[in-house]
Backbone bond lengths (Angstrom), bond angles and torsions (degrees), N, CA, C in turn:
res aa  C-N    CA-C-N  psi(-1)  N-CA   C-N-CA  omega(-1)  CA-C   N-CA-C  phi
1 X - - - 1.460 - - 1.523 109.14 -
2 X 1.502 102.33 153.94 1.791 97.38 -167.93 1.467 109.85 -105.10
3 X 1.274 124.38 131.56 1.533 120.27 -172.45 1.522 106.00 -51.00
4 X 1.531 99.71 147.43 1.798 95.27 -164.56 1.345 82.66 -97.14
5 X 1.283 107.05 165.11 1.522 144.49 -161.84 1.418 105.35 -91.14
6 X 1.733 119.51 128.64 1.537 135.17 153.94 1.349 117.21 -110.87
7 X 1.484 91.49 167.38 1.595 82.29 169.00 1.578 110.53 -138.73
8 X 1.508 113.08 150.83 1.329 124.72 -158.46 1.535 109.98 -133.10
9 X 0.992 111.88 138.15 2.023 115.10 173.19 1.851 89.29 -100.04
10 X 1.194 110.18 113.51 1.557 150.60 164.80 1.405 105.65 -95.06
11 X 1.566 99.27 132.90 1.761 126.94 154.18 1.190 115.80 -62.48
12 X 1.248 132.92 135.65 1.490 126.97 159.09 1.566 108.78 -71.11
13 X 1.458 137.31 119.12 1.225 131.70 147.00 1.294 121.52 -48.74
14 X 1.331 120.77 -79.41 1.666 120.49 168.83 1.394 92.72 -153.86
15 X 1.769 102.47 176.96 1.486 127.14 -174.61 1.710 99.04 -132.01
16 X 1.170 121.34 109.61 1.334 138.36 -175.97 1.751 95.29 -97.04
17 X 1.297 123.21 139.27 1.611 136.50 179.58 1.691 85.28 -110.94
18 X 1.195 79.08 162.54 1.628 95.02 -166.58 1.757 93.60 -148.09
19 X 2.139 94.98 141.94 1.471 99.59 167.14 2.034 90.94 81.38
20 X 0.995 90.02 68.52 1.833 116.94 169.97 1.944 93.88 -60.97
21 X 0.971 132.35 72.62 1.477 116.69 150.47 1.206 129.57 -90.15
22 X 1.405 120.63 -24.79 1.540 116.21 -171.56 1.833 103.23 114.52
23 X 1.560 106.84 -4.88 1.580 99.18 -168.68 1.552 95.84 -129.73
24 X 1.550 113.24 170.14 1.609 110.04 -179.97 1.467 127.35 -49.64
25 X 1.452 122.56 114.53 1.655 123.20 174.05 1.305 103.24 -45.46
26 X 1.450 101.91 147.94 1.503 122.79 175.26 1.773 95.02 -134.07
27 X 0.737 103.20 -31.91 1.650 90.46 -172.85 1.707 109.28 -115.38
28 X 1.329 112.46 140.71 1.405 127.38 -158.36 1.420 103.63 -142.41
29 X 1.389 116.64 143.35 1.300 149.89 154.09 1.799 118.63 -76.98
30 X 0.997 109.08 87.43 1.746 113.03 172.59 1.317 122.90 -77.59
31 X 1.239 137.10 124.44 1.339 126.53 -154.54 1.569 89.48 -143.10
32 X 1.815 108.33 127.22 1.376 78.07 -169.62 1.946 81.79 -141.76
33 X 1.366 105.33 -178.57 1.679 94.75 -179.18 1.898 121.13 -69.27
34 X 1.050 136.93 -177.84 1.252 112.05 -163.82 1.841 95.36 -100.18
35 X 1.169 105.37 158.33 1.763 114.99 166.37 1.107 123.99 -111.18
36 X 1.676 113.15 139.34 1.080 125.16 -152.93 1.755 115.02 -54.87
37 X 1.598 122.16 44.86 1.272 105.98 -156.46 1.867 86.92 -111.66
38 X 1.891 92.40 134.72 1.283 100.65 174.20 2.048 118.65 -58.01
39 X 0.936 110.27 -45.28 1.367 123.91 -177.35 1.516 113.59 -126.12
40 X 1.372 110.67 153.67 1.919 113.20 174.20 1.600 94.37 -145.49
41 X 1.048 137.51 161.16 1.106 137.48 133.03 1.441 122.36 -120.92
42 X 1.512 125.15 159.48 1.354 120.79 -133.34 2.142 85.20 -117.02
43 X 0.940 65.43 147.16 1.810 101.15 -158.90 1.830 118.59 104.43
44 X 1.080 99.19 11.94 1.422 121.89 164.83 1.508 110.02 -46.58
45 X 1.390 128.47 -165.94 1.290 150.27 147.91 1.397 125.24 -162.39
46 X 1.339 104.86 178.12 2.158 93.69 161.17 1.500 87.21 -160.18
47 X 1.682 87.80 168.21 1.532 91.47 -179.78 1.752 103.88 -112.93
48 X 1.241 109.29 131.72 1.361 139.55 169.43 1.815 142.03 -70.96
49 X 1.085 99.81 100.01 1.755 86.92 -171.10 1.797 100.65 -133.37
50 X 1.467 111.64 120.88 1.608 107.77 170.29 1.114 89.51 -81.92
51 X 1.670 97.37 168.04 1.439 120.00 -178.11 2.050 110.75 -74.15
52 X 1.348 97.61 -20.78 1.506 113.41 164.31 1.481 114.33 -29.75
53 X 1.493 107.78 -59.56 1.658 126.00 -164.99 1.513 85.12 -50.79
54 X 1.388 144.09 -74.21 1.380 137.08 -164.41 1.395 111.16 90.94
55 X 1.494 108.73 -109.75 1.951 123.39 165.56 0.887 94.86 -145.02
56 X 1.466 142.64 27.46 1.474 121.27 129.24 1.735 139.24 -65.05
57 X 1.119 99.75 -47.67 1.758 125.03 149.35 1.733 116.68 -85.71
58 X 1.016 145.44 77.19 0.752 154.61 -153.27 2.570 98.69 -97.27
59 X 1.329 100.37 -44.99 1.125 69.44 149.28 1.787 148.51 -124.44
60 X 0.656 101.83 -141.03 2.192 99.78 174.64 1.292 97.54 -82.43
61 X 1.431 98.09 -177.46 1.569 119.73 178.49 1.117 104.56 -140.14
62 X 1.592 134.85 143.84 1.112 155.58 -171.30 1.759 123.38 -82.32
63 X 1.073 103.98 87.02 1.765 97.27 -175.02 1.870 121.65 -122.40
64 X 1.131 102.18 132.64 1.289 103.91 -156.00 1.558 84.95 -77.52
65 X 1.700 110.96 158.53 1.068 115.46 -169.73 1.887 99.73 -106.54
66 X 1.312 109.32 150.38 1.483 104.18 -152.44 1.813 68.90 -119.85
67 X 0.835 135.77 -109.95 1.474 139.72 -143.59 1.535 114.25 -114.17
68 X 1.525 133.02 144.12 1.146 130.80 172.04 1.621 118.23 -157.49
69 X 1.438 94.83 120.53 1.517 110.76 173.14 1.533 139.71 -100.76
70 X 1.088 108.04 -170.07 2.064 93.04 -169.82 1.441 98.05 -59.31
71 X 1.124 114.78 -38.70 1.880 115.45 -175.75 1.217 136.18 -91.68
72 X 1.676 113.02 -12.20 1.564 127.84 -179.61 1.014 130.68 -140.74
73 X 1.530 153.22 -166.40 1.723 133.12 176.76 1.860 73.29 -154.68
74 X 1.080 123.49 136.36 1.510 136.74 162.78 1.489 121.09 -118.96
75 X 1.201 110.27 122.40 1.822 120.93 -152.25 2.321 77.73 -123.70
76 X 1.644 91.01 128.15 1.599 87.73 166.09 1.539 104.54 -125.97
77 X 1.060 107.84 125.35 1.965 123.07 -173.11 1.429 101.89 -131.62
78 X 1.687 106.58 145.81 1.265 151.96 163.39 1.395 107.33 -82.14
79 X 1.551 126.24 105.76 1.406 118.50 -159.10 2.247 75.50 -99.16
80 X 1.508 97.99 128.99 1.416 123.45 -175.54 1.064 117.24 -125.74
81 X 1.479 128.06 -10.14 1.482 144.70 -168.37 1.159 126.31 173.70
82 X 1.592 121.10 167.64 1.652 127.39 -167.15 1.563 118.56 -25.89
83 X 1.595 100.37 -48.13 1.832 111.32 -165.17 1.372 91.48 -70.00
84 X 1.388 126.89 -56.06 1.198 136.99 -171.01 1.077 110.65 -52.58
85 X 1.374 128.13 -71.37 1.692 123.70 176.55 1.670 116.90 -42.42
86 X 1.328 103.56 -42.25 1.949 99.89 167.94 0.955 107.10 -56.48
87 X 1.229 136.09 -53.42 1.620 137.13 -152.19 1.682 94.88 -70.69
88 X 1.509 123.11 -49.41 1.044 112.12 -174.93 2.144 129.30 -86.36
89 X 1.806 82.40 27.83 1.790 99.47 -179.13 1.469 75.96 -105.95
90 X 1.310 163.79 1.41 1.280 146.87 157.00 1.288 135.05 -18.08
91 X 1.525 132.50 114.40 1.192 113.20 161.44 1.960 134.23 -121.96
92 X 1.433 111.26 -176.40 1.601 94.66 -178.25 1.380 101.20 -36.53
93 X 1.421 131.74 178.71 1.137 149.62 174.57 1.489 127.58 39.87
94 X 1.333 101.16 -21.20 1.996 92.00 160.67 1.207 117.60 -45.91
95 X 1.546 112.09 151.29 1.359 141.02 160.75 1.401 127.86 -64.54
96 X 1.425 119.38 108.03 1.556 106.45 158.48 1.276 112.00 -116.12
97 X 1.240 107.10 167.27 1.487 117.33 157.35 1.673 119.12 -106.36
98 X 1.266 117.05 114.83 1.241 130.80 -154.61 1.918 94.39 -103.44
99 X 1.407 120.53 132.02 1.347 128.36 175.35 2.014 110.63 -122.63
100 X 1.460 99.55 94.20 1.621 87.98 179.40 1.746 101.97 163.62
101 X 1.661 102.21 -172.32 0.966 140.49 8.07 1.519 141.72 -73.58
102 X 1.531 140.19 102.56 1.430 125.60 -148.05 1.788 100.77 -89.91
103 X 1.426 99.31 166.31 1.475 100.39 160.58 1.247 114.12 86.90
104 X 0.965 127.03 146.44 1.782 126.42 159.10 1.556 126.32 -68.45
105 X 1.230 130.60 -165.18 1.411 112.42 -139.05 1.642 83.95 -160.28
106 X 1.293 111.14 140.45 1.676 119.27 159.73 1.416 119.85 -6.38
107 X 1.309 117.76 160.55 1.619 116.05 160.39 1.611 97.32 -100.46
108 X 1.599 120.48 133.69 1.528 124.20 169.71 1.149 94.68 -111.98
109 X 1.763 132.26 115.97 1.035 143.42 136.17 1.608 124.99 -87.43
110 X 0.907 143.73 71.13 1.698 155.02 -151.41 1.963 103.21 -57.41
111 X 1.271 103.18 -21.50 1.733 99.76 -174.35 1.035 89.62 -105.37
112 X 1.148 147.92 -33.49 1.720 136.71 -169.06 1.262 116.22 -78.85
113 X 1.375 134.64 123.78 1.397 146.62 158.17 1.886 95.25 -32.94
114 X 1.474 98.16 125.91 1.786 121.93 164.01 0.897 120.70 -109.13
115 X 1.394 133.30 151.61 1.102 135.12 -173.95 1.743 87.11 -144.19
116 X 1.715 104.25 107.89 1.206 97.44 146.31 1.668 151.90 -97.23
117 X 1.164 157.49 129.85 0.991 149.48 -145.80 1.627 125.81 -134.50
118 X 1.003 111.63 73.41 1.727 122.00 -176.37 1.340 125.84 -81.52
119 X 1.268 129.68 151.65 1.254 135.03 -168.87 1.560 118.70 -134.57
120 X 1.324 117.85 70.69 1.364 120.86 170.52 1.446 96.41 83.21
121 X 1.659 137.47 -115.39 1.333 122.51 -162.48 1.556 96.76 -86.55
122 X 0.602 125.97 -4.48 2.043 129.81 -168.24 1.982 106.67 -76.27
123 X 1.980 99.72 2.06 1.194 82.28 -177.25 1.940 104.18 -95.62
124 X 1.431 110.70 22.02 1.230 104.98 -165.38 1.486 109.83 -69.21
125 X 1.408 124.93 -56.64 1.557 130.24 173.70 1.467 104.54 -19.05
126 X 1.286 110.57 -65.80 1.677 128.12 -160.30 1.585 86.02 -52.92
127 X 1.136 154.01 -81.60 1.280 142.35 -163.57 1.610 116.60 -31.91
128 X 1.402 129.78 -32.20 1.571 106.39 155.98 1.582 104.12 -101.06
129 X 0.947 149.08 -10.69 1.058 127.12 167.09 1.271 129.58 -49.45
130 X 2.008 111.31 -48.92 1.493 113.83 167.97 1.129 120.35 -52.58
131 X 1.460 111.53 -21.36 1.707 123.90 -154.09 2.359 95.80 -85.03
132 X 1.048 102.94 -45.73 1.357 123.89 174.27 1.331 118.24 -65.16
133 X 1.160 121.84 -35.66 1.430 125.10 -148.38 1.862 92.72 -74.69
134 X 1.199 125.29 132.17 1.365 134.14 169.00 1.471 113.42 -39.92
135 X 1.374 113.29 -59.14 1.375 135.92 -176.38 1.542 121.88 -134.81
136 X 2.038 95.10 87.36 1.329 100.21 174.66 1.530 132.46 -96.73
137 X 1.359 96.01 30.49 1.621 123.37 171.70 1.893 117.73 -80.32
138 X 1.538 97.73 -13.21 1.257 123.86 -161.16 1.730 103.42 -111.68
139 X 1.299 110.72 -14.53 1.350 119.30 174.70 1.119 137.78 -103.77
140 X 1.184 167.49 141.56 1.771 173.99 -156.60 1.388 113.10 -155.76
141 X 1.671 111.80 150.17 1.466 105.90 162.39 1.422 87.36 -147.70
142 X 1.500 87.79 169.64 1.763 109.93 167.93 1.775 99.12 -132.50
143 X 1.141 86.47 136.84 1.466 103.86 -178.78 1.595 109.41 -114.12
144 X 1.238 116.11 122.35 1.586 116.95 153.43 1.635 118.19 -111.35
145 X 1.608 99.24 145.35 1.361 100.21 -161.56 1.613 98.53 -139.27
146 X 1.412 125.58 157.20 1.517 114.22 -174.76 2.075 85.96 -117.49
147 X 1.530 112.96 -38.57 1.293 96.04 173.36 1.515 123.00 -93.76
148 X 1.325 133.90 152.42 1.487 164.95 167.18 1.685 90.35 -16.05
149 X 1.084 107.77 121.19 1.475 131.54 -164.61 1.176 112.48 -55.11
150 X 1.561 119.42 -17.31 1.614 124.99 178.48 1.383 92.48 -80.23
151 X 0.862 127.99 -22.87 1.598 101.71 -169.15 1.646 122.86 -91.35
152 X 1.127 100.26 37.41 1.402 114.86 -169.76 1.975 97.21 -142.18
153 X 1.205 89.00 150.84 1.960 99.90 173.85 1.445 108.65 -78.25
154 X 1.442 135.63 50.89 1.194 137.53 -159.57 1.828 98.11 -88.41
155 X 1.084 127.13 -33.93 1.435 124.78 172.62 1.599 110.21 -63.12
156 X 0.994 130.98 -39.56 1.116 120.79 149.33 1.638 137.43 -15.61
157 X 1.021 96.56 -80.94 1.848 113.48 168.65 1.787 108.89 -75.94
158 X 0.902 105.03 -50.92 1.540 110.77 -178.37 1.952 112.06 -50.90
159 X 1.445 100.55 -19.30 1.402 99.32 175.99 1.769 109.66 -83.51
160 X 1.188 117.13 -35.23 1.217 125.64 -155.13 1.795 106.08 -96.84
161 X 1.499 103.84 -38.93 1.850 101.04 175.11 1.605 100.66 -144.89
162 X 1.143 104.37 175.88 1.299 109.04 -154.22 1.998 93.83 -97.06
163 X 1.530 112.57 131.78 1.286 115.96 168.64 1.454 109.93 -124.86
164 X 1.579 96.77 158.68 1.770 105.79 -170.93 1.739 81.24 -119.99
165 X 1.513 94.58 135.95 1.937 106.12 173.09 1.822 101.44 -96.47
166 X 1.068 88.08 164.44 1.554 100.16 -174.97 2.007 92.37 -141.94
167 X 1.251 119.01 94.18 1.465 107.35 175.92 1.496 115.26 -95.36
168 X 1.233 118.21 119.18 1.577 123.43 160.03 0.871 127.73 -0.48
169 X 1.343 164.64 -125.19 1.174 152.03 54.43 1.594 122.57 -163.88
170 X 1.115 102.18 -56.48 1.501 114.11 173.44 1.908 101.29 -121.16
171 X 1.502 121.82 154.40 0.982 119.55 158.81 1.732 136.57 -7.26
172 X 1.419 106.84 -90.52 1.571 90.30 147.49 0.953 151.81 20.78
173 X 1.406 109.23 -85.94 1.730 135.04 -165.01 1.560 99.94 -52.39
174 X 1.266 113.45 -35.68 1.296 112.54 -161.75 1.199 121.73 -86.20
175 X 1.680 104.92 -19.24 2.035 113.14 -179.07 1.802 82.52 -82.22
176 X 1.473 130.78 -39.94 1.567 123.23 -163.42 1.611 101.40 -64.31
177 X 1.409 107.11 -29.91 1.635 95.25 -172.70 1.970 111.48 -86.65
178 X 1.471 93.16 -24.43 1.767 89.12 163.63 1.389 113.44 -61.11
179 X 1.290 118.13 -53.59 1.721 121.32 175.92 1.380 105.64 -44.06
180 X 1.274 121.77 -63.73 1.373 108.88 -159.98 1.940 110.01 -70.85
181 X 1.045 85.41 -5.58 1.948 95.22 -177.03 1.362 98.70 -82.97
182 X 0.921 145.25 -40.43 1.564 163.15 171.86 1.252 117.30 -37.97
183 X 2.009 104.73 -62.67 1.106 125.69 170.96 1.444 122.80 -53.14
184 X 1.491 80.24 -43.61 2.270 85.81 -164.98 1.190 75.84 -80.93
185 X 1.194 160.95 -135.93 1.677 169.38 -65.26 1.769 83.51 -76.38
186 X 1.529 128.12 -38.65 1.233 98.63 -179.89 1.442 125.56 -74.26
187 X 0.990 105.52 -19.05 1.742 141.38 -173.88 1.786 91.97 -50.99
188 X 1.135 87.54 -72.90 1.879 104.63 -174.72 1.593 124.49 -66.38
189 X 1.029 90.01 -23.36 1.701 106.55 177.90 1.629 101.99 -79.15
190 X 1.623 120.43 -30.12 1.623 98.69 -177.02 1.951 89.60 -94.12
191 X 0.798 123.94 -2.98 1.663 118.06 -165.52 1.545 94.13 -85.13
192 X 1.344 124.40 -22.43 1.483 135.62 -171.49 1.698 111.04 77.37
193 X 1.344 103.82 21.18 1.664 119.28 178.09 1.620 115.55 -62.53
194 X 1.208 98.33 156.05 1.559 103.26 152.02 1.612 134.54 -65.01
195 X 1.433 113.80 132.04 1.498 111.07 152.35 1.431 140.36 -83.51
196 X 1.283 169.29 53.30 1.311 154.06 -139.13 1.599 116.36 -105.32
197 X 1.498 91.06 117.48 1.703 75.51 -167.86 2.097 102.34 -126.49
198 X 1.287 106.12 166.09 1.794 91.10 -173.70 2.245 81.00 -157.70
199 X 1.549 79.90 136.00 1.746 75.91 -171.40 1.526 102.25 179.79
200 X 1.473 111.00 173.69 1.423 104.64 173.17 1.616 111.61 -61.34
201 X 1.375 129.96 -175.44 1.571 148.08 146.41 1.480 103.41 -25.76
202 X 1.475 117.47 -72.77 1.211 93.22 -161.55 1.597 116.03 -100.04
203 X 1.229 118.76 27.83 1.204 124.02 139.28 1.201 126.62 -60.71
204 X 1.205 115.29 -68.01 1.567 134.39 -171.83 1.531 89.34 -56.57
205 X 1.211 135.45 -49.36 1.986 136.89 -162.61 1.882 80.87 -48.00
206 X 1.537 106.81 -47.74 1.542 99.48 -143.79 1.974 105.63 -67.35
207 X 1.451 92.89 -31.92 1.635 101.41 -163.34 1.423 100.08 -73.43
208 X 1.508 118.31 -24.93 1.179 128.56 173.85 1.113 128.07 -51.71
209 X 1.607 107.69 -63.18 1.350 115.14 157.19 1.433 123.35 -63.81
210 X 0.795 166.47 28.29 1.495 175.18 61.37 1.275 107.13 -17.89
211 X 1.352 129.79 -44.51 1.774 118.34 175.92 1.312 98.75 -71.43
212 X 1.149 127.86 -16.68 1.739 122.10 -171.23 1.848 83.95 -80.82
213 X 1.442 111.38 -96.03 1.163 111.16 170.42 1.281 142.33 2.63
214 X 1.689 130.08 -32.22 1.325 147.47 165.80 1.540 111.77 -107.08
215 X 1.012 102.35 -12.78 1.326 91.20 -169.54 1.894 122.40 95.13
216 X 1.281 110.46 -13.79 1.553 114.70 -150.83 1.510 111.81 -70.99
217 X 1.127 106.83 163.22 1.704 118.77 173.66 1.320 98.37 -62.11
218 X 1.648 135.22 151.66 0.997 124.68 160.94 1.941 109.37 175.65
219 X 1.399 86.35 136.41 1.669 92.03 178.92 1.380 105.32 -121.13
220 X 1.552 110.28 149.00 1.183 124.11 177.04 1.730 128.78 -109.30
221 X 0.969 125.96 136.69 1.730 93.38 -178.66 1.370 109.89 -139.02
222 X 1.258 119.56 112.74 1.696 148.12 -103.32 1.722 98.11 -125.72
223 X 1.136 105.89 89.93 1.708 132.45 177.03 1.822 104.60 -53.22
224 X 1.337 116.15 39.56 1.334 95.50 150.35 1.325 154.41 -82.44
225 X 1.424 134.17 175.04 1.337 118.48 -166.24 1.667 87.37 -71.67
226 X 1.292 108.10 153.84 1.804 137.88 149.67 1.021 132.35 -123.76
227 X 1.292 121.41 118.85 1.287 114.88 -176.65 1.804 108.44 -95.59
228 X 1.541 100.80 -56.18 1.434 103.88 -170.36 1.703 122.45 -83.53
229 X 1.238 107.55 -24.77 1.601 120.67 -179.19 1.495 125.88 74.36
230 X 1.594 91.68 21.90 1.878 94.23 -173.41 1.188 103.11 -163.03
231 X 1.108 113.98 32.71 2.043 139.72 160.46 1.816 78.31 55.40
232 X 1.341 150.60 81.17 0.987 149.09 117.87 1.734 115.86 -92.93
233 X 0.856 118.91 -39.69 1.527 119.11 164.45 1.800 132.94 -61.90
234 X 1.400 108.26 -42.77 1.757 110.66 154.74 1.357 93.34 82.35
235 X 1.823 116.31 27.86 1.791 99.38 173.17 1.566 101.87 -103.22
236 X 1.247 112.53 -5.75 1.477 103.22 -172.46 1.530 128.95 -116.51
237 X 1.855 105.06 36.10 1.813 127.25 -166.70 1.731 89.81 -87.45
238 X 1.176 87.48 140.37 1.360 130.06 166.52 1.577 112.63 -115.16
239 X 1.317 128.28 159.86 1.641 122.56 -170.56 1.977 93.35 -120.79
240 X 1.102 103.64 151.81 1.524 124.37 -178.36 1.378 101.88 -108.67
241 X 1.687 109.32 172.28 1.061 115.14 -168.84 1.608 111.70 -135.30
242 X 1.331 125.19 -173.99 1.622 118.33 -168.33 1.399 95.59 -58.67
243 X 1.494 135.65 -24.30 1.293 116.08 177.05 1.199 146.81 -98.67
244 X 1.723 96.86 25.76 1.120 128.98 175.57 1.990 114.36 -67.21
245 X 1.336 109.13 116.80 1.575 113.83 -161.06 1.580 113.14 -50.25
246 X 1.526 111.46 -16.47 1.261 101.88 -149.92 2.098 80.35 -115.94
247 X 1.383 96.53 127.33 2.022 78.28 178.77 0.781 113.92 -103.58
248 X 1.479 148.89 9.52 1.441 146.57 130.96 1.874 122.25 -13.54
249 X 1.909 86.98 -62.47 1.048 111.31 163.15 1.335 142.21 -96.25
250 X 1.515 136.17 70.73 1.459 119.86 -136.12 2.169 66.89 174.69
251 X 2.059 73.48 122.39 2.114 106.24 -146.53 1.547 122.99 31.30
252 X 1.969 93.98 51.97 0.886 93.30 172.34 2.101 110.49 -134.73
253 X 1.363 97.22 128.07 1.481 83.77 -174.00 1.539 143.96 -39.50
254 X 1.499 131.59 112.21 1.252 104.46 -159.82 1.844 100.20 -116.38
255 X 1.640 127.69 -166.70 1.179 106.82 173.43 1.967 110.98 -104.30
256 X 1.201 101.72 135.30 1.365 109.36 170.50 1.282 127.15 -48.35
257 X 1.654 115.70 -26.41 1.506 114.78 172.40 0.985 127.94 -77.91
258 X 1.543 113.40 -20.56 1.462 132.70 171.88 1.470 137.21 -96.86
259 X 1.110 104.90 -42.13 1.752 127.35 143.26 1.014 133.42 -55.48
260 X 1.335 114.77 -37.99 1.438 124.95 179.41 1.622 106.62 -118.69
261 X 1.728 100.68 -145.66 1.395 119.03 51.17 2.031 87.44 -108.28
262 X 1.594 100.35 -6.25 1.746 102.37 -174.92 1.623 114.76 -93.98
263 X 1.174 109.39 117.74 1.757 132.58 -174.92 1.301 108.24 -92.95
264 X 1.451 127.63 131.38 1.301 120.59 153.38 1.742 109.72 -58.69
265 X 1.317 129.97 160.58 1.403 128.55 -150.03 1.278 92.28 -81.10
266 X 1.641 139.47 -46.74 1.563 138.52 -119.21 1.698 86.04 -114.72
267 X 1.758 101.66 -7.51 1.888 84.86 -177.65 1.386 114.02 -114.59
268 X 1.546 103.65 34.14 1.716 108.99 -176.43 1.398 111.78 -142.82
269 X 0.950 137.82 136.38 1.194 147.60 -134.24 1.650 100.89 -103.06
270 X 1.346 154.61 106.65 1.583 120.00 -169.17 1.748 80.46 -141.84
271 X 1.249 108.96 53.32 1.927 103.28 155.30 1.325 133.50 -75.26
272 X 1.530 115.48 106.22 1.837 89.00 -176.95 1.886 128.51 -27.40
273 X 1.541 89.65 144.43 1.351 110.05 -166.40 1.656 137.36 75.09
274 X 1.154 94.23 -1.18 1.919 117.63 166.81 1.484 103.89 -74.80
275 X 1.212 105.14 126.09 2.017 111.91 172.40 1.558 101.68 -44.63
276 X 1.585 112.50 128.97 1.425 105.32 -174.27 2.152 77.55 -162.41
């Protein structure tokens, strides 16, 4: 069961930019005081609103929660738009109002071989997960990334289990990182391992198709837009499939903030042109 959700007005500690080039940060470290939440598990999220937004932004923003300790909760975002760019004019001591933890949370199996699999900002979850995991001797990821490797929390995970990068770059890079995605998901699929993967759309299409393809265990956790964070709004359904647990609901659209945002692979529907 998933710890149910409060909500709290939080201090900003600081906002760290990430990925030193010399040109405008896009990616940020949120560091904020911790909330009173007994439990989180990581592929979690919450929804976010400074007091900044006013009634111009009227609602939150969706940020996956990357790490949290007895003293802090650390949210890492790609500022991509309006909410985002406010959030990332933050300073020490601003006010938010924090809504969460929402959503369900990774599968942790500690004896089973993992395979994690991230896609540019989608590797944020994985930073407490590695950090949690009982036995991260038992775990791996591959990471693909299109920006410069600093700009990601890669020391993080990179201390604790071993990751292989896959960088963007030229044409190429990108059929080598499908191959090698192919490989490992087949890799894990005869070991009877886990998959975990967090990434744009057509990432997840790809791991998807390949968990179909092998057969493999595998969850996805599905970056749609949110507006409201408590499936009252209906912008962020995805459709399920006959193996969807509940058969009421099963190919039938449900909401990602509430359902998810993490799916086992074989009970979610991700065909081009399906609301995703």
């Amino acid at each position: 069961m998933s710890p149910q959700p409060s909500c709290h007005q939080l201090s900003v500690l600081d906002l760290v930019p990430f990925g030193q080039t010399g040109q405008e940060q896009h990616f940020f470290a949120l560091r904020l005081e911790r909330p009173a939440w007994d439990l989180w598990k990581p592929g979690q999220f919450l929804m976010i609103r400074p007091h900044s937004f006013g009634q111009e932004l009227p609602w939150g923003r969706p940020l996956g929660i990357c790490h949290m300790t007895t003293k802090h909760l650390i949210c890492f975002f790609q500022s991509v738009g309006r909410g985002t760019e406010r959030i990332a004019q933050l300073r020490a001591g601003d006010q938010v109002q924090v809504w969460g933890p929402l959503g369900n949370g990774f599968a942790m199996e500690p004896d089973v071989p993992t395979l994690l699999l991230a896609g540019g900002i989608g590797i944020v979850p994985f930073v407490g997960y590695v950090h949690f995991h009982p036995k991260p001797w038992n775990v791996t990821m591959l990471f693909g990334h299109r920006a410069p490797v600093d700009c990601y929390p890669m020391d993080s995970i990179n201390e604790r289990v071993p990751v292989d990068r896959l960088h963007e770059s030229v044409p190429g890079d990108l059929e080598n990182l499908i191959y090698t995605m192919r490989e490992r998901i087949s890799e894990y699929a005869e070991q009877q391992g886990l998959v975990l993967a967090c990434g744009p759309m057509p990432f997840l299409r790809t791991v998807h198709r390949f968990a179909q393809e092998f057969g493999a265990r595998a969850q996805l956790s599905l970056e749609n837009v949110m507006a409201c964070g408590v499936g009252a709004c209906l912008g962020c359904v995805s459709k399920t499939t006959e193996k969807w647990p509940v058969h009421e609901k099963r190919n039938w659209p449900v909401q990602v903030c509430t359902h998810g945002p993490v799916f086992w692979s074989d009970q979610i529907d991700l065909s081009e042109g399906d609301a995703s």
